[in-house]
N, C-alpha and C positions, 0 to 999 in steps of 0.2 A: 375519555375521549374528548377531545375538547372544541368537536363539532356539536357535540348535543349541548354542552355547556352555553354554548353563544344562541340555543332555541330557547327562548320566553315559555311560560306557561302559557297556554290561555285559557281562563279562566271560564267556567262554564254557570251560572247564574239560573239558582231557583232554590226550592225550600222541600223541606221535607215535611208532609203535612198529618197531623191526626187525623184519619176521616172516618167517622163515625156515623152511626145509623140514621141518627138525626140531631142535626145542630143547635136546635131550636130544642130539643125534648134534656132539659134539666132534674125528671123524676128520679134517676138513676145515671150512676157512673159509666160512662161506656167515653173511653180515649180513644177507641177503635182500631185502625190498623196504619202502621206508618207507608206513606206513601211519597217516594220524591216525583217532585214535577221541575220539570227544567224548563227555562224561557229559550225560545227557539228565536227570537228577535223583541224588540221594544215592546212592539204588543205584546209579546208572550210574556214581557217580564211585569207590564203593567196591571194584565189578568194576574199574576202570580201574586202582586201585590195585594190587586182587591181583595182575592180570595183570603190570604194571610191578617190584612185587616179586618177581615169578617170572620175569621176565626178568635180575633184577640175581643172584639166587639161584640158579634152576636154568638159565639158559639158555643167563649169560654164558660168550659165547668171541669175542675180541678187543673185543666190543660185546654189552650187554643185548639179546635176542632173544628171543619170544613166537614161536609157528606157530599156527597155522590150528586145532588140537585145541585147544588153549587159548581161543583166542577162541571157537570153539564153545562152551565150559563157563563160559566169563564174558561171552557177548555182551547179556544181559540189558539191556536202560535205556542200552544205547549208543548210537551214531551213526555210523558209520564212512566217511570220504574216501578216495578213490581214490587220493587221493597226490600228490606232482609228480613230475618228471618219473623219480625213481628210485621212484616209485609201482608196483605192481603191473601195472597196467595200461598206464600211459603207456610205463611200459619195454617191456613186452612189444610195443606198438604200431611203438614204434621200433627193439628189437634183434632179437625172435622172429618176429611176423606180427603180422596183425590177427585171423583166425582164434583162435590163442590168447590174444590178448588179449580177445575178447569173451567166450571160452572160463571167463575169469576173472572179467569182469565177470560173468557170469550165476551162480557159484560166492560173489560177494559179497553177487548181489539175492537168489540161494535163501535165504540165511543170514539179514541185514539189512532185505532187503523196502523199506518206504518209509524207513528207517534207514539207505539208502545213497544216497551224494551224490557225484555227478561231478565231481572237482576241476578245475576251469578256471584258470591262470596267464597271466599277457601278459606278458611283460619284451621283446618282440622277437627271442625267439631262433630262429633257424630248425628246429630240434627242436622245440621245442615248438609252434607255428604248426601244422608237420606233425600231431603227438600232439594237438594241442586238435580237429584236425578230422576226425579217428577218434575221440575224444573226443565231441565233440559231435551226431557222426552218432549211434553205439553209445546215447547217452542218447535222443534222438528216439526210435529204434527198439524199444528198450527199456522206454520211457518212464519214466527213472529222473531225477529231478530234476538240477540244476548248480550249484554253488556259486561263486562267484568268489572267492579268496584269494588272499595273498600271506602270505612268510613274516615276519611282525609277532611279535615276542618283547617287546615292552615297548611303553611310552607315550609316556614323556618319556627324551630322549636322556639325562641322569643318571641316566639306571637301567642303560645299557648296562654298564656295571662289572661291576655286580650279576650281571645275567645271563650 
């Protein structure tokens, strides 16, 4: 149809981040759980950056890592996703309980409020099937809105290089 053809993308700016137990604590390996934050305006993209520089500066061990005190002090004008399936949440849904996974989820809406978004994936895989429907229950109950994503890094296949 060559009405959609003539709409722009537009582009949505933020980072997916390691967040781990503690940034600071180098004794053992912990990459933690991936977590996307979206800039909701300048602000939001400027805290995104702090936090990103503070994970390549104070956090790095094996991987750039930000924890949960940092996002506290830079959650301003964010947007924060639950993740996929090594998300905080979905993990916990499939290796910990559902108990602590909801445990978490409520620890994201204290923080986030209506700035937090339930990440939903579909690729067929039987994990996540599982996790989308702890998932999806957890958001009703909650009533914390859902997002559908997938992981999209560029536009046009020429760009893959790049990225």
């Amino acid at each position: 149809d060559n009405e959609l053809q003539k709409k722009p993308l537009k582009p949505v700016i933020g980072c997916e981040f390691f967040v781990c137990e503690d940034m600071n604590d180098k004794s053992h390996k912990d990459n933690g759980y991936q977590i996307v934050l979206l800039a909701k305006n300048k602000n939001g993209y400027l805290n995104i950056a702090k936090m990103s520089s503070k994970a390549y500066v104070d956090g790095f061990y094996y991987v750039p890592r930000i924890d949960k005190k940092l996002i506290q002090e830079f959650k301003e004008d964010v947007i924060v996703l639950t993740g996929n399936m090594y998300g905080e949440v979905p993990s916990k849904i499939l290796n910990i309980g559902e108990n602590q996974a909801e445990e978490a989820l409520l620890w994201w809406k204290e923080e986030f409020g209506d700035d937090l978004y339930v990440e939903i994936m579909r690729h067929g895989q039987e994990d996540e099937d599982r996790a989308n429907e702890v998932l999806i229950s957890l958001s009703r109950k909650h009533n914390i809105k859902m997002v559908a994503t997938n992981n999209t890094y560029y536009v046009h296949k020429e760009d893959a290089n790049a990225h």
